[in-house]
C-alpha positions as CSV (number, residue, x, y, z in Angstrom):
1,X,-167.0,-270.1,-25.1
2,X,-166.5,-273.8,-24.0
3,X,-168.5,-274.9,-21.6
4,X,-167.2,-278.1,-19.4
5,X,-169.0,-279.9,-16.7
6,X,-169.0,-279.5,-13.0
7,X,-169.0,-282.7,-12.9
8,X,-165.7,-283.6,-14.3
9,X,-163.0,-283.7,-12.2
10,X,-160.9,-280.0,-11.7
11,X,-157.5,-281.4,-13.6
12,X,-159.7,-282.2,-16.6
13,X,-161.6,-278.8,-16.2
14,X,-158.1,-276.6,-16.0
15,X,-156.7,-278.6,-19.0
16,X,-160.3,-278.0,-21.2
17,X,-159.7,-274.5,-23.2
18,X,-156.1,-275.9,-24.4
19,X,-157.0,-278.9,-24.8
20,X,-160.7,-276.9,-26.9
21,X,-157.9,-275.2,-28.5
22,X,-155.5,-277.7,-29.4
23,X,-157.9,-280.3,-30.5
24,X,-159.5,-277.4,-33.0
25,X,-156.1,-276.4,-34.4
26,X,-155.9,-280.3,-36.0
27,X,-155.4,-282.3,-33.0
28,X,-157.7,-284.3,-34.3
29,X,-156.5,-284.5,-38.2
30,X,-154.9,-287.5,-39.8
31,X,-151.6,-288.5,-39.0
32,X,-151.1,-290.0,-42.9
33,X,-150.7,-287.9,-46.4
34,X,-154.1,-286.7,-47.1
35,X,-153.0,-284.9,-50.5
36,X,-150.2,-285.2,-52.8
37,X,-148.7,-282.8,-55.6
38,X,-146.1,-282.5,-58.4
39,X,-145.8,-286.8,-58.5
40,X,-142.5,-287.5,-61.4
41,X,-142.2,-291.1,-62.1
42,X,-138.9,-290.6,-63.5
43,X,-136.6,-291.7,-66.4
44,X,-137.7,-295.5,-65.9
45,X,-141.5,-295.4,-64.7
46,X,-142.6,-298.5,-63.6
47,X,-146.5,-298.7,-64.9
48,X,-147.7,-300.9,-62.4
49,X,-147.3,-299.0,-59.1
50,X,-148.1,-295.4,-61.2
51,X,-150.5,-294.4,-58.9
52,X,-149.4,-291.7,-56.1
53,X,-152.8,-292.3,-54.9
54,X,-151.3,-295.5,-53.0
55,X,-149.3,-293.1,-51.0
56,X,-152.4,-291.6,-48.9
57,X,-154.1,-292.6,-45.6
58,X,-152.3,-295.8,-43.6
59,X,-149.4,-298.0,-44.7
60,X,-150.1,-301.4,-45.4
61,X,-150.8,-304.2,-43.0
62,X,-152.1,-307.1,-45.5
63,X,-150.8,-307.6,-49.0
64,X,-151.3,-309.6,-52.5
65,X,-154.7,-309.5,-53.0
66,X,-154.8,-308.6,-56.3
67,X,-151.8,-311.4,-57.1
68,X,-153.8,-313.7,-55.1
69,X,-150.7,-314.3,-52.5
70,X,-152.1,-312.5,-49.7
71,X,-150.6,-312.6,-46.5
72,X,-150.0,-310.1,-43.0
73,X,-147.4,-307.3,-44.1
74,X,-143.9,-307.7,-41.8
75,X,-140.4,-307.2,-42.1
76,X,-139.8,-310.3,-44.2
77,X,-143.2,-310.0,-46.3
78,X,-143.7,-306.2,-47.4
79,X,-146.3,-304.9,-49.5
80,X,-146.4,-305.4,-52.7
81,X,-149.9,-304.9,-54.5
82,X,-150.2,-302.0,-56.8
83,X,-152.9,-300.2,-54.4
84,X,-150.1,-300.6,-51.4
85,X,-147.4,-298.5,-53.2
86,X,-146.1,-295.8,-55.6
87,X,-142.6,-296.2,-57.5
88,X,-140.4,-293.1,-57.9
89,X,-137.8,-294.1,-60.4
90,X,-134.4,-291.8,-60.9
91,X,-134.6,-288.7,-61.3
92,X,-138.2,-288.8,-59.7
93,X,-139.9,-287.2,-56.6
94,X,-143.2,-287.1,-54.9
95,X,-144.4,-284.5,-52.5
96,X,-147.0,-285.4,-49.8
97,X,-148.9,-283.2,-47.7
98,X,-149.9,-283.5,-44.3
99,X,-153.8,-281.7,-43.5
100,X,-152.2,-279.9,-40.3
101,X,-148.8,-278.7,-38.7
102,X,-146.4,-281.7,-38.2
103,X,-144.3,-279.9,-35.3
104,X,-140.4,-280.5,-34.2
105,X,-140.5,-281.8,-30.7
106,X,-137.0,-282.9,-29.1
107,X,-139.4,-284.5,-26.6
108,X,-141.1,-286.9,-28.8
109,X,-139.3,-290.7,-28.4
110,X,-135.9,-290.4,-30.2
111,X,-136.7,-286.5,-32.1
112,X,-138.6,-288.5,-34.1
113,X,-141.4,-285.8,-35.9
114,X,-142.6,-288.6,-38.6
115,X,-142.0,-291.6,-40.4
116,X,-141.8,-292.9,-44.3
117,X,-143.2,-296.2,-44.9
118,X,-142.2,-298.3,-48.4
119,X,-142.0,-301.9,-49.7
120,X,-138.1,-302.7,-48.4
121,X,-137.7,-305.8,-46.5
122,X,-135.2,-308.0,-45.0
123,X,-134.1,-311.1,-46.7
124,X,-133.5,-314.6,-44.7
125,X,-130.7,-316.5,-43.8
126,X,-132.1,-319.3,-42.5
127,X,-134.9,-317.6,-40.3
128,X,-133.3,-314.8,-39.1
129,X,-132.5,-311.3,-40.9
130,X,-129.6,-311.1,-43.2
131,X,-129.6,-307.9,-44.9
132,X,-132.4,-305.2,-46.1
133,X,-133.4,-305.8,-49.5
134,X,-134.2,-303.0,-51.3
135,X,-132.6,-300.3,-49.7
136,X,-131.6,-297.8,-52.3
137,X,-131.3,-294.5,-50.4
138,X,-133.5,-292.0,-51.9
139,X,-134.0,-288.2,-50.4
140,X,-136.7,-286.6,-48.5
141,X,-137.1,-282.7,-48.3
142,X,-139.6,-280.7,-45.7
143,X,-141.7,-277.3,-46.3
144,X,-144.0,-275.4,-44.6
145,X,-145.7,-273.9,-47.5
146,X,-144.8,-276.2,-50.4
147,X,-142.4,-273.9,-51.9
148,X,-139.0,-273.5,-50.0
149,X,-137.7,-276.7,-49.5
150,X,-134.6,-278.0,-46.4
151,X,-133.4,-281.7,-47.0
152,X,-132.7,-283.8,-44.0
153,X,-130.0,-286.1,-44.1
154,X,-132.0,-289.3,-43.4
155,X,-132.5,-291.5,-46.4
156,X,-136.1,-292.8,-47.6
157,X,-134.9,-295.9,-46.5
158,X,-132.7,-296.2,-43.9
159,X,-135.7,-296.9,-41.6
160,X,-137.4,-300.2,-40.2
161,X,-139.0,-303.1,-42.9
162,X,-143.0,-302.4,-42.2
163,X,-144.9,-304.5,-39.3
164,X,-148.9,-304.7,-39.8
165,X,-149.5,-306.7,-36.6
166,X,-148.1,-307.2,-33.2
167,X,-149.3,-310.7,-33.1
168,X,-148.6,-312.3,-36.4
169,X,-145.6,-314.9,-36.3
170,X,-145.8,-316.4,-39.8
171,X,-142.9,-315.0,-42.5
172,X,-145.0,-315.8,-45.6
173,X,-148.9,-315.6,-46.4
174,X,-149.3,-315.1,-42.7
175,X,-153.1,-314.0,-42.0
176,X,-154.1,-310.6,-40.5
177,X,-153.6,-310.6,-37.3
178,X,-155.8,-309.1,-34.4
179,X,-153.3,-306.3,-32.4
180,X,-152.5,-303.9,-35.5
181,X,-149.4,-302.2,-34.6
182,X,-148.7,-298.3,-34.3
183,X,-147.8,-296.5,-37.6
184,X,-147.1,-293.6,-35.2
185,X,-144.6,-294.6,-33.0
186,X,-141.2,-294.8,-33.9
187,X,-139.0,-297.8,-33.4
188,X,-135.5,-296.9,-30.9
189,X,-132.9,-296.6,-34.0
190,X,-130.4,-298.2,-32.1
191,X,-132.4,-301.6,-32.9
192,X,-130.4,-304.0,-35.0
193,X,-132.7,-306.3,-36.7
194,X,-130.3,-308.3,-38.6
195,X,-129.6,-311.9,-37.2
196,X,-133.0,-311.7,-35.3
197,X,-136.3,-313.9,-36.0
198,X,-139.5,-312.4,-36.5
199,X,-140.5,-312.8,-33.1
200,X,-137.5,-311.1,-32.0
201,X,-138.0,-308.2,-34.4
202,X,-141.6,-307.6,-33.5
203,X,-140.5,-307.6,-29.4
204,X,-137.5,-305.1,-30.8
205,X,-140.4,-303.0,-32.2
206,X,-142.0,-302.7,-28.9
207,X,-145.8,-301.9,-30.6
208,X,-144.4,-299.9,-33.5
209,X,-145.1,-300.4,-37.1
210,X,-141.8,-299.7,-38.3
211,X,-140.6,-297.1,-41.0
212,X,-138.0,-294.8,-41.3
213,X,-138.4,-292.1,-38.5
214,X,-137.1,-288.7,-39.6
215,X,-136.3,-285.7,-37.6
216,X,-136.2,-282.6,-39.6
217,X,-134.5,-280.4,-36.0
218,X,-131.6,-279.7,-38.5
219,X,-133.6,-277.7,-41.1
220,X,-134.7,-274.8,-38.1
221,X,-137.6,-275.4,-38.9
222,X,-140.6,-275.5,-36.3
223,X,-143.1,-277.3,-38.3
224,X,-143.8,-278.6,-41.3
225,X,-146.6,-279.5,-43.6
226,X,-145.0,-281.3,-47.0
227,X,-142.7,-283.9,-47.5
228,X,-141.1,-284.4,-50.4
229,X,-139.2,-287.7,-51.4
230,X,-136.8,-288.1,-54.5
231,X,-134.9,-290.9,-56.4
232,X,-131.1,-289.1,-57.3
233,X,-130.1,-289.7,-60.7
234,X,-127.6,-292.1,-61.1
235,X,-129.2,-294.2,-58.3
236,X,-130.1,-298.0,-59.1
237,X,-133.6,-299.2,-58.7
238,X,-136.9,-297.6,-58.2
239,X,-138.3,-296.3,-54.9
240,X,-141.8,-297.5,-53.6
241,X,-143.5,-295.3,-51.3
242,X,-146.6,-296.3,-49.6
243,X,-146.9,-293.2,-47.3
244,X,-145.9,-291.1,-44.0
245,X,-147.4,-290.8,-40.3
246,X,-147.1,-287.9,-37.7
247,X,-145.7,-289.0,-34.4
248,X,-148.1,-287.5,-32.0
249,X,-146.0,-286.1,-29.0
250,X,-146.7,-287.0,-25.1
251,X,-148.5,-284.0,-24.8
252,X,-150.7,-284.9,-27.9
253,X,-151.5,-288.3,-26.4
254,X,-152.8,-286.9,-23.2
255,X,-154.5,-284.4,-24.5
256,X,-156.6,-287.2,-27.1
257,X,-157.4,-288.7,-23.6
258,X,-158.8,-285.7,-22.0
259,X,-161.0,-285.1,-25.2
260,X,-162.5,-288.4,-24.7
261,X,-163.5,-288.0,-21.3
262,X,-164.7,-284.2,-21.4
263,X,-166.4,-285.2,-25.0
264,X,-170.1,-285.0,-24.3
265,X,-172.2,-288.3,-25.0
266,X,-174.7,-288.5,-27.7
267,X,-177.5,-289.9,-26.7
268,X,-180.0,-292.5,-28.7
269,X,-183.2,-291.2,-29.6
């Protein structure tokens, strides 16, 4: 049995067993890939970015350190070093899997259950967007167990170019900035970005870090726990993946505050 305090207020103390409960059913898990499975490079396997490693844990917020052009990752500077990325070429897939239950909640911001994160960015006219560079489609596929698959009909990257930092201004070889942005908040989809300066993207983003945000209510599913992404055959160009976040939903978010306050403190010898 969970014991809570006296002392904390009686909201906290009513909300403390779900919260025990929620918090120990993976609450408290990663919101990135923590495992992948069954990687295929594909017909044309680019050996560079070969590693599906570089799809785990966060996206990207600072680039090029290994080709010594380093600079803050945002929608007109994506990542690009071989650690940041994995290429799926056609005819390829990778399948990522979450360490918990990734749940379909029409009350999340938009339906949005998760995002998918790569290397496609918008090219300039001027300094403002013109078009998305790199935006060659690709599949992505949900399971609960690995094995039966539903496909949703948002593309890999239909989504938002990747943000690192609310506060970085600079286009190119910008340094990291000191308000990282949220991986898992999705951005409204009814934001155009093209024809907008970075500064105008990054206030369109409203804290997010961008991605493609993907609800799989369609499949009748209630949760899922893989994601699988594809290249077709036929398609032109390789698809970089550098990984996927969990949007928490509202009732996530207070519940992550509750913990806090009901946590017990460890005190210093």
């Amino acid at each position: 049995m969970v014991r809570v305090s006296n002392d904390v207020p009686l909201w906290i103390r009513a909300a403390s067993v779900p919260c025990v409960s929620f918090l120990a059913s993976g609450a408290l898990a990663s919101p990135y890939a923590k495992s992948w499975s069954d990687y295929n490079p594909g017909s044309n396997p680019n050996a560079t970015y070969a590693d599906p490693n570089a799809a785990l844990g966060s996206p990207t917020r600072y680039t090029g350190v290994q080709f010594q052009y380093e600079g803050a990752v945002n929608p007109f500077f994506s990542p690009f070093d071989p650690q940041d990325m994995v290429a799926i070429s056609p005819g390829g897939s990778l399948t990522l899997s979450f360490d918990h239950d990734v749940y379909n909640r029409p009350e999340n911001p938009f339906g949005i259950d998760f995002n998918v994160f790569g290397n496609w960015f918008y090219a300039l006219d001027g300094n403002v967007a013109d078009f998305k560079y790199g935006a060659v489609g690709g599949n992505i596929e949900v399971s609960q167990d690995g094995l039966s698959w539903f496909a949703v009909s948002t593309r890999v990257t239909d989504g938002f170019a990747t943000l690192g930092y609310v506060d970085t201004f600079v286009i190119d070889q910008a340094p990291a900035g000191t308000i990282p942005t949220d991986f898992t908040k999705a951005v409204d989809p009814s934001f155009n970005p093209l024809g907008k300066t970075l500064a105008e993207i990054i206030a369109g983003y409203n804290g997010s870090g961008g991605g493609t945000g993907v609800d799989f209510a369609s499949t009748g599913l209630d949760f899922i726990r893989f994601v699988r992404l594809s290249n077709p055959e036929g398609n032109s160009g390789n698809l970089y993946i550098d990984g996927i976040a969990a949007i928490p939903t509202p009732v996530t978010a207070s519940l992550f505050v509750i913990a806090s306050i009901i946590a017990p403190r460890r005190r210093r010898a």
